[in-house]
C-alpha positions as CSV (number, residue, x, y, z in Angstrom):
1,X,-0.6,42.0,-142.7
2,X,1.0,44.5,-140.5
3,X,-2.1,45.6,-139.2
4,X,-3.1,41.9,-138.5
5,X,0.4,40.8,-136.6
6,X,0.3,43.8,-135.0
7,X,-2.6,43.3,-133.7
8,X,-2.1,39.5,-133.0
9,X,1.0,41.0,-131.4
10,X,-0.7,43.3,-129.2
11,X,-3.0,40.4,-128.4
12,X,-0.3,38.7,-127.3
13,X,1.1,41.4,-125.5
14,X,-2.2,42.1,-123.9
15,X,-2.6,38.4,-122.6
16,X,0.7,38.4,-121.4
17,X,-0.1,41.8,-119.4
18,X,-3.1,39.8,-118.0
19,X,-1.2,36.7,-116.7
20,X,2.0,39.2,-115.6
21,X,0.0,40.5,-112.5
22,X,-1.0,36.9,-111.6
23,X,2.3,35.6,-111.6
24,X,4.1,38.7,-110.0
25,X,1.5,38.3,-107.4
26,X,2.8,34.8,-107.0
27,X,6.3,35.5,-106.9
28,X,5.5,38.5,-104.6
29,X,3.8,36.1,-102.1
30,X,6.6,33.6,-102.3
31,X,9.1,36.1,-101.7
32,X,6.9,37.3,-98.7
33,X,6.9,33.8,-97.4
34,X,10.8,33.3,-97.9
35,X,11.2,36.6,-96.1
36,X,9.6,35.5,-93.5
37,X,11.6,32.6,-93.0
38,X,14.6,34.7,-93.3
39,X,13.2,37.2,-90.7
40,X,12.8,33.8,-88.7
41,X,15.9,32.6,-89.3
42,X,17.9,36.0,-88.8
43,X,15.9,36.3,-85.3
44,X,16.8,32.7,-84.2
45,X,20.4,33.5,-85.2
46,X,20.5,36.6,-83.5
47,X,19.0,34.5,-80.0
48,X,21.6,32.1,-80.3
49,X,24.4,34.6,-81.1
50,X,22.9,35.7,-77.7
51,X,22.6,33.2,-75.8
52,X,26.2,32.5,-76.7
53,X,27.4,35.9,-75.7
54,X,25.9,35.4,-72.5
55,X,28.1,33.4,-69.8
56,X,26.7,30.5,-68.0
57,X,25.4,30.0,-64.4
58,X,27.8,28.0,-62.0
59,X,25.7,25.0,-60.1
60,X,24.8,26.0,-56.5
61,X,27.1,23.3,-54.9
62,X,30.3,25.1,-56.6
63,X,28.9,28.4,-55.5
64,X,31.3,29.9,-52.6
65,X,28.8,31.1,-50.3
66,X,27.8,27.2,-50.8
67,X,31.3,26.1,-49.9
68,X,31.8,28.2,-47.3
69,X,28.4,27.5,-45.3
70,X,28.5,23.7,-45.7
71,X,32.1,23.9,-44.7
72,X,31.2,25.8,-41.4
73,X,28.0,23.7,-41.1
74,X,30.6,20.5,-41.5
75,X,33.1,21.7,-38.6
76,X,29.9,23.0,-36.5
77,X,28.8,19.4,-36.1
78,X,32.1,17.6,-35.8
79,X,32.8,20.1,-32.9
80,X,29.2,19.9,-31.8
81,X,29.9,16.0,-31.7
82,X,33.0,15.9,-30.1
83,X,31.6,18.6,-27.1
84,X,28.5,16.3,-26.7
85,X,30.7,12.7,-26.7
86,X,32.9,14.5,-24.1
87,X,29.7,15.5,-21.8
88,X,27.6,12.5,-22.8
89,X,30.3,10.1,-21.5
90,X,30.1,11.6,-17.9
91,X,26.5,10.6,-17.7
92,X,24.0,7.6,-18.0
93,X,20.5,7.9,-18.2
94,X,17.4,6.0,-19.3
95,X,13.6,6.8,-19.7
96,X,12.8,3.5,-18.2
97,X,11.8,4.9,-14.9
98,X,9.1,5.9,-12.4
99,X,8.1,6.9,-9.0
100,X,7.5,4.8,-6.5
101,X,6.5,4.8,-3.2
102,X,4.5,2.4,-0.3
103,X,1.0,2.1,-0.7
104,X,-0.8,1.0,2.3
105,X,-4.1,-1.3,2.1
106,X,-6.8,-0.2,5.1
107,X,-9.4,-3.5,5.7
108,X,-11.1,-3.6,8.8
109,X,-9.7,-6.0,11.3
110,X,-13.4,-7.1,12.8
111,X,-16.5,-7.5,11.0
112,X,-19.1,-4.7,11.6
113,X,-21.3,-2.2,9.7
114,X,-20.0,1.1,8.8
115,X,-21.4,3.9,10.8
116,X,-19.0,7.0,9.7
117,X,-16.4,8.1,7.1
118,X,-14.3,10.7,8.1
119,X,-12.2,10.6,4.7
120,X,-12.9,11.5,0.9
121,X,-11.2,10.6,-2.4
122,X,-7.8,12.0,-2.5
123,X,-7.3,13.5,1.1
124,X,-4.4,13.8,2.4
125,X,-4.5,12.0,6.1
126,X,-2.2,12.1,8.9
127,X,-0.8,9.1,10.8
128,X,-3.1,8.7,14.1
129,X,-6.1,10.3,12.0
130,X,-9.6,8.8,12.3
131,X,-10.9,6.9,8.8
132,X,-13.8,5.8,9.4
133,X,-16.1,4.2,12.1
134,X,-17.8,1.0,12.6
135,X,-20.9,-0.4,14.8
136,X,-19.1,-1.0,18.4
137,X,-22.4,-2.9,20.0
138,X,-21.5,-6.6,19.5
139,X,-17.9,-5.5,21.1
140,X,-18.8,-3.7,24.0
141,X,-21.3,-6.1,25.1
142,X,-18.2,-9.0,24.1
143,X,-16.2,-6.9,26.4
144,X,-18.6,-6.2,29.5
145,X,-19.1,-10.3,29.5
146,X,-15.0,-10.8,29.4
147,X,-14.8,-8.1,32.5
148,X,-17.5,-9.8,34.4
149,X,-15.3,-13.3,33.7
150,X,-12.1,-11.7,34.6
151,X,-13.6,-10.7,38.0
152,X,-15.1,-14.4,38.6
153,X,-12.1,-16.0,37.8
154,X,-10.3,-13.5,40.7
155,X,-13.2,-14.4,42.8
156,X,-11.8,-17.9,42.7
157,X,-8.7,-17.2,43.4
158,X,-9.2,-15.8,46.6
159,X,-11.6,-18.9,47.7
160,X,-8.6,-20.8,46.6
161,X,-6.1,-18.3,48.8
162,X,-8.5,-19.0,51.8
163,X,-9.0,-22.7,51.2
164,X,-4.8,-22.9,51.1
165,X,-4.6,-20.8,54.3
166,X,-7.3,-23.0,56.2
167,X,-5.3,-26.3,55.2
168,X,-2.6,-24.7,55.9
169,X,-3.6,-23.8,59.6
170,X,-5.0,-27.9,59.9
171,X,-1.6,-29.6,59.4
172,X,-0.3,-27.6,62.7
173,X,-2.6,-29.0,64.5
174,X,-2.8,-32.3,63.4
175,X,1.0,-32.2,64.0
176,X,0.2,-31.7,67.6
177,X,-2.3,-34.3,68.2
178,X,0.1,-36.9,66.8
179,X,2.5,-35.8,69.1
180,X,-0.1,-36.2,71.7
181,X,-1.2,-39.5,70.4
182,X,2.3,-40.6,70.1
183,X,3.0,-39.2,73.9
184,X,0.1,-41.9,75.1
185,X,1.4,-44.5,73.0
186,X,4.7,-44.2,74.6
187,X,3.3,-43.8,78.3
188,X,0.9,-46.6,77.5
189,X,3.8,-48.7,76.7
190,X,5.8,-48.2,79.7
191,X,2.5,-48.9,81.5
192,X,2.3,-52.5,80.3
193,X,6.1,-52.6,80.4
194,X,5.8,-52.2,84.5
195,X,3.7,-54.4,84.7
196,X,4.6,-56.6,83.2
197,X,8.1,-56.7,85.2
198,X,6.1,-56.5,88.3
199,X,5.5,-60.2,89.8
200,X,2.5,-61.9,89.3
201,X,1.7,-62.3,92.8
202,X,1.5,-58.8,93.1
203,X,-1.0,-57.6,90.4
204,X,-3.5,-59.1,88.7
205,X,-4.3,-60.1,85.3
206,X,-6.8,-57.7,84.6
207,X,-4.4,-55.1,85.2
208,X,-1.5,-56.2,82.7
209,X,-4.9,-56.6,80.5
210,X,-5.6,-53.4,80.9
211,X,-2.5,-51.8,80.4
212,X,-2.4,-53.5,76.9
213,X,-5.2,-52.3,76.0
214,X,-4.7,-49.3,76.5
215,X,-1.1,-49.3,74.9
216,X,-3.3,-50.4,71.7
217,X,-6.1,-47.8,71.9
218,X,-3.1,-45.8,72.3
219,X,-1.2,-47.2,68.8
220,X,-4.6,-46.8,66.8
221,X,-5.1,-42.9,68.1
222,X,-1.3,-42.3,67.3
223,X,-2.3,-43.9,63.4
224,X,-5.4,-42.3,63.4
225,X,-3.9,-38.5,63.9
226,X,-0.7,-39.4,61.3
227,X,-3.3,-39.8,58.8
228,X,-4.9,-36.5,59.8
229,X,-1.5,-34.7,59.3
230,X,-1.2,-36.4,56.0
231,X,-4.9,-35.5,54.8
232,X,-3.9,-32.0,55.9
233,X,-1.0,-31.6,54.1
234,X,-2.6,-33.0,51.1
235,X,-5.3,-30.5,51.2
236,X,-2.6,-27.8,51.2
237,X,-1.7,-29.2,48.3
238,X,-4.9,-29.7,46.9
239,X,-5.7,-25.7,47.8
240,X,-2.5,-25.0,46.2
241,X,-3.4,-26.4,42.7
242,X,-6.5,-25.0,42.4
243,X,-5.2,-21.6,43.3
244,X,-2.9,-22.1,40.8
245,X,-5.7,-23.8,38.0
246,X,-7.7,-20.1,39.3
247,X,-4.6,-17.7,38.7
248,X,-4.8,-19.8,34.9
249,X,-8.3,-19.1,34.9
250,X,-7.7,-15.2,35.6
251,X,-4.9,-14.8,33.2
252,X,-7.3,-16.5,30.2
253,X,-9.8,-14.0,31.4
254,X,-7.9,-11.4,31.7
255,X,-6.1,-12.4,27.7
256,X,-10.1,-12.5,26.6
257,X,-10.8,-9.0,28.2
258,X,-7.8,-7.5,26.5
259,X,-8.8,-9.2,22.9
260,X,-12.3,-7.7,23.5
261,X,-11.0,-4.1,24.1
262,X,-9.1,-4.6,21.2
263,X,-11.6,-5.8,19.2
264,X,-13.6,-3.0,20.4
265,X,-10.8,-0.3,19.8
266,X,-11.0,-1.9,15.8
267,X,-14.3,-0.2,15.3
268,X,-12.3,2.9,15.2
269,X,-10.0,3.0,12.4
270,X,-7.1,5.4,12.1
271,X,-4.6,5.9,9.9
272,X,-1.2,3.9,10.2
273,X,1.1,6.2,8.5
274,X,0.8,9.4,6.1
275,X,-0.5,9.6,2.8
276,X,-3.8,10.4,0.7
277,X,-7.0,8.2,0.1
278,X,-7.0,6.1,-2.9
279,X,-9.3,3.6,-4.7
280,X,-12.4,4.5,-2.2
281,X,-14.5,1.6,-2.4
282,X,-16.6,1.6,1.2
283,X,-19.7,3.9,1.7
284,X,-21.3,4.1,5.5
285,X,-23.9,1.7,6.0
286,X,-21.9,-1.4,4.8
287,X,-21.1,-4.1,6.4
288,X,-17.5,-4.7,5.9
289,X,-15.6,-8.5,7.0
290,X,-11.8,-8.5,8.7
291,X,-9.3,-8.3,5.6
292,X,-12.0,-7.0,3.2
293,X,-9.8,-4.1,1.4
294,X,-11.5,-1.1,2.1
295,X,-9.3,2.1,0.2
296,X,-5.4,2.2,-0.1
297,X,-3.2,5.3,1.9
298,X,-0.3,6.4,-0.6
299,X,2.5,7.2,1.6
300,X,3.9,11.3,0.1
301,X,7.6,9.6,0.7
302,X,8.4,8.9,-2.3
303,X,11.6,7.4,-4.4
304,X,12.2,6.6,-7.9
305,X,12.7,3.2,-9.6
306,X,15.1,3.4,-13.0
307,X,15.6,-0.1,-14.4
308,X,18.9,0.6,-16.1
309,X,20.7,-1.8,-18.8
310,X,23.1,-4.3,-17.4
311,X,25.7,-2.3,-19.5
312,X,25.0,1.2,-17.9
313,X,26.2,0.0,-14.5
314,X,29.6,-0.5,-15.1
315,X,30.0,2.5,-13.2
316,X,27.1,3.0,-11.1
317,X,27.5,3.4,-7.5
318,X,25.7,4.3,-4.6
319,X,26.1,8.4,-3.3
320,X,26.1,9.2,-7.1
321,X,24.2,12.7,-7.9
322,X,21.4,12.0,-10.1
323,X,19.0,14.7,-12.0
324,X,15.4,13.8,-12.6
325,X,13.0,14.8,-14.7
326,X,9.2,14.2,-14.4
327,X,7.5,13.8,-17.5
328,X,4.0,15.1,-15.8
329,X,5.7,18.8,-14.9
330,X,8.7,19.4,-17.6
331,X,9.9,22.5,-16.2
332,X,10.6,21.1,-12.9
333,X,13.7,19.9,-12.3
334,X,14.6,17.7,-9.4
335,X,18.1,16.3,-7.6
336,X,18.7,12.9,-5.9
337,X,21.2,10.3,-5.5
338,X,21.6,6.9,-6.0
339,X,20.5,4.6,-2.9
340,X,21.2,1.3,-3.8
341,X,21.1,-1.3,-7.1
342,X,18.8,-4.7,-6.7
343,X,20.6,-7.6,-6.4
344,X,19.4,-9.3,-9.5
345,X,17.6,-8.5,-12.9
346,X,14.1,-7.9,-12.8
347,X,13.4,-10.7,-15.6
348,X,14.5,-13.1,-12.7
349,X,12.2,-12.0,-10.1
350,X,9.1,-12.0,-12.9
351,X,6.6,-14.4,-12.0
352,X,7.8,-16.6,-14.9
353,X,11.2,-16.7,-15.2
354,X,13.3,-17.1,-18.4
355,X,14.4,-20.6,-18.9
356,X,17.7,-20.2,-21.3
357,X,18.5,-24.0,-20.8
358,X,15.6,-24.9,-23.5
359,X,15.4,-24.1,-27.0
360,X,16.9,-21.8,-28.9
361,X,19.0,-19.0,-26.7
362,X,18.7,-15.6,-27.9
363,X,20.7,-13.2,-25.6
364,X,18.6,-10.3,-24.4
365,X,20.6,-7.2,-22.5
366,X,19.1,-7.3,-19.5
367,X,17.3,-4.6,-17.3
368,X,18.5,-3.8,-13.3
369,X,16.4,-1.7,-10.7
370,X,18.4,1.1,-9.0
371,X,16.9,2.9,-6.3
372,X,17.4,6.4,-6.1
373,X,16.4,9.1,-3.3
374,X,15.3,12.6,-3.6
375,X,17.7,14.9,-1.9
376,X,14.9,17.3,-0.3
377,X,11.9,16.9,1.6
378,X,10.3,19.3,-0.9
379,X,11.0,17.0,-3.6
380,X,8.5,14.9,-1.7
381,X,6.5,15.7,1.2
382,X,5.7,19.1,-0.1
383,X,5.8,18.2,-3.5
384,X,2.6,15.4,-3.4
385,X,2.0,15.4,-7.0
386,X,4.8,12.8,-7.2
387,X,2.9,10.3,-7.1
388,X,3.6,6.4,-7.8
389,X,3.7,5.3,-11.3
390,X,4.7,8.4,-13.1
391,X,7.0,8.7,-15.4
392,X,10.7,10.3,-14.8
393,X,14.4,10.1,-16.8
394,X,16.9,10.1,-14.1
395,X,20.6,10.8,-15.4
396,X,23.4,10.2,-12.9
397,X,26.7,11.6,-13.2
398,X,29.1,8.6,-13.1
399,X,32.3,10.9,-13.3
């Protein structure tokens, strides 16, 4: 029996040897697993034991360096403000602005074909210049007809001098026949008056007969030489008036010579003023008509044309220095003064006018053109590129 539980005991010794190693490897692993955790655990701890050690970060706003800079950032502007409200206040300005300047339309003044240009796009032309050139024929031969009118019209005149001369040199002498005629008349009269006082006995009647009649041939040569004197005073007249109808006729000749001279003198077209050619729109060889536009001349003298707001010219005068800039050339800075403000806005000089009396008013600040002058001829003469229609900010100094 010993022998037996002994060996039953060892049997049961040896099985639990067999499971031991199975279920120390089991605890082993779950100890390594709960060590790990610990280890895990320990090393969070330890982070946030860290983390707490370690101070926190301010936010950047309550930073000094912050404060500081947005404080001298702060006081940089309101100072910056102020200076600018303090020099902003002494001007006005406005970008609604331009050059502007005369532009001069060339048309021919008679109709003619074009024979020569003497101009290209863009040049610059002088005033008295020649342009261009048209056909002179139909003018000179216009011209040569109104001379050789002229002269026959003074060729009249001097017919009419002579015919007034001649008249004039008949009424003297009709005058003196009448008095000739009225001489015989008288002595024929005192002829018949004799005899009649002398008594019949001692002349006959043939004789007192005689004496009549010859007092009446007498009468009827008196009447017939008055009307000579009258006929030659009329043609005195007569000579007169048409001297003066010829001197009419001269003058109209003499208007229609000078029309065709300057009718021929418009086949040469010169400039009227200064400026550069524009909008070329005639070649040589066509025939052009009077007022047919031809090219435009854009005068160099030049001025600019701000259309300030109705509430910028409360102190806006005329003699005011202005500064001007052109937006074409931005490093060139220019000087002028103000000329003069239009007396009205421009919206009531627009072809259609606003009509506030109708419908619904809606109040619109209104827009005023100022002339101002350049100060220099360089700004404008020598200084071409100004041309009209660009764009420029003008700022006046008010105070």
């Amino acid at each position: 029996m010993g022998e037996s539980e002994k060996e039953s005991g060892d049997g049961a010794t040896g099985e639990k040897d067999k499971d031991a190693p199975e279920s120390k490897r089991e605890g082993q692993s779950k100890g390594g697993d709960d060590s790990e955790r610990k280890d895990a655990k320990d090393d969070q701890g330890k982070e946030s034991k860290s983390d707490d050690s370690k101070p926190k970060k301010p936010p950047i706003y309550k930073k000094p360096a912050f404060i500081i800079t947005a404080s001298v950032v702060f006081v940089v502007l309101i100072v910056g403000g102020i200076v600018f409200w303090l020099i902003a206040r002494h001007y006005v300005s406005t970008d609604d602005a331009y050059v502007d300047g005369h532009v001069i339309q060339i048309s021919p003044q008679v109709a003619a074909q074009v024979t020569a240009l003497h101009i290209t796009d863009n040049q610059l032309m002088h005033q008295g210049d020649l342009l261009m050139e048209l056909d002179p024929t139909d003018y000179q031969v216009a011209l040569q007809q109104a001379r050789a009118q002229t002269a026959e019209a003074r060729g009249r005149v001097e017919q009419s001098r002579a015919q007034i001369e001649s008249a004039q040199a008949a009424v003297p002498e009709s005058l003196a026949d009448e008095h000739a005629a009225q001489a015989a008349a008288d002595n024929a009269a005192s002829d018949l008056e004799r005899y009649r006082q002398v008594d019949a006995r001692a002349r006959s009647k043939q004789q007192l007969d005689n004496a009549g009649t010859a007092l009446t041939n007498a009468l009827a040569k008196l009447e017939q030489v008055r009307a000579r004197v009258v006929s030659a005073r009329a043609n005195v007249t007569t000579a007169e008036a048409a001297a003066k109808v010829a001197e009419d006729q001269v003058r109209t000749a003499e208007a229609n010579e000078k029309r065709a001279e300057v009718n021929l003198s418009y086949c040469q077209i010169r400039a009227p003023a200064e400026g550069r050619v524009t909008q070329r729109t005639v070649e040589t060889g066509n025939y052009v008509v009077a007022g047919q536009a031809l090219f435009l001349l854009v005068d160099p003298n030049v001025w600019v044309t701000a259309n300030f707001k109705e509430t910028q010219l409360t102190h806006i005068q005329p003699g005011q220095v202005v500064t001007i800039k052109v937006d074409a050339f931005p490093d060139l800075k220019l000087h002028g003064h103000v000329d003069s403000i239009q007396a009205g806005s421009g919206s009531r000089f627009s072809v259609l006018p606003a009509e506030n009396a109708t419908g619904n008013y809606v109040k619109i600040v209104q827009r005023v053109p100022v002339k101002i002058l350049f100060d220099h001829d360089a700004n404008t003469n020598n200084a071409p590129m100004l041309s009209p229609g660009l764009s420029v900010i003008p700022r006046v100094t008010i105070r």
